[in-house]
C-alpha positions in Angstrom: 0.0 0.0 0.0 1.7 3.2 -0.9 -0.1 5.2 2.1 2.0 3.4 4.4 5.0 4.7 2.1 3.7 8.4 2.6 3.1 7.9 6.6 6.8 6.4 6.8 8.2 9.8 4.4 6.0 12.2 6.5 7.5 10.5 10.3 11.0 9.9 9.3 11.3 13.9 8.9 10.4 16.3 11.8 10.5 19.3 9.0 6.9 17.6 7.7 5.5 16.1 10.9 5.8 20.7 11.6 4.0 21.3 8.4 1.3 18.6 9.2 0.5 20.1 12.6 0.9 23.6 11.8 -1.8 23.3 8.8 -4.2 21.3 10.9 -3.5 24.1 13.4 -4.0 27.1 11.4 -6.7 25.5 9.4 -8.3 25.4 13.2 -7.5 29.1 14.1 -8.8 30.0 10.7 -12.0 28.9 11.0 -12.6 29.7 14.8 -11.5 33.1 13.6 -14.7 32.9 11.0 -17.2 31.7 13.2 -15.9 34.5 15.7 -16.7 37.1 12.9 -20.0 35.8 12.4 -20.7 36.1 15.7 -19.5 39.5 15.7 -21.8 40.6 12.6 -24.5 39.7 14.4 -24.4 40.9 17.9 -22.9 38.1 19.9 -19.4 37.1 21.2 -17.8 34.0 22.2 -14.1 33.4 23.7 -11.6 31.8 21.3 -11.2 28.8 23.2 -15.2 28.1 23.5 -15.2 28.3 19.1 -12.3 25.8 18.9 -13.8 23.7 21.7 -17.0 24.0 19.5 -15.8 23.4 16.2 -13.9 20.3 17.9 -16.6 18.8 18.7 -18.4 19.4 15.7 -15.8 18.0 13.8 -15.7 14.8 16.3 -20.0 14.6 15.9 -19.3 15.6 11.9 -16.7 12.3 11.3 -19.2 10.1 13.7 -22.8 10.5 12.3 -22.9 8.5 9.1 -24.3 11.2 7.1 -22.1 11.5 3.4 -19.4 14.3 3.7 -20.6 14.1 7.3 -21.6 18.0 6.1 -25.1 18.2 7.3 -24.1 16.8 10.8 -21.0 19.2 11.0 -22.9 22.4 10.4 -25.9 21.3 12.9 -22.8 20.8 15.6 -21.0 24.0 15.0 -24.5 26.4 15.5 -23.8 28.6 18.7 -26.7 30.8 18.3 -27.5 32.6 14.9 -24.1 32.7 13.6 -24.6 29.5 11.1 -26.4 32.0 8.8 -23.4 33.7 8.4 -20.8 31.2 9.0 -22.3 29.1 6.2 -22.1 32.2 3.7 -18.1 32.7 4.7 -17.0 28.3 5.3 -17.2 27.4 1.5 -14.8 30.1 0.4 -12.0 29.3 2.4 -9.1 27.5 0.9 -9.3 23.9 1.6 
């Protein structure tokens, strides 16, 4: 299987295990940052850690209901109020 070619590439140097991480990670901040500027446009406010605590367990419900692209089930998990509105507007045009 040649995915157990790209894992081995990816572990044997540190250099790529950072890039991994630090994508996952700013792909996080990213999006908390979004949903926080929904919130904003509409009147409310949440803390930083409460969005990535929500969007973390969206993503956990999103990748456990068997729902295809788990899409549906992610945007249901990450509503905090009436941001979703919004959020959904500003989601599909960030870079994947």
């Amino acid at each position: 299987m040649t995915i157990w070619k790209d894992v081995k590439g990816i572990a044997v140097e540190p250099r790529k295990i950072a890039y991994v991480l630090g994508g996952s990670l700013g792909s996080q901040v990213l999006i908390a940052l979004c949903l926080g500027a929904s919130l904003h446009s509409v009147g409310a406010h949440a803390s930083f850690a409460t969005l990535i605590v929500v969007l973390t367990l969206a993503a956990m419900i999103g990748g456990a209901v068997p729902i295809p692209g788990g899409a549906g089930s992610l945007k249901w998990a990450s509503s905090p109020g009436s941001a979703p509105p919004v959020f959904r507007r500003i989601r599909p045009w960030r870079p994947s």
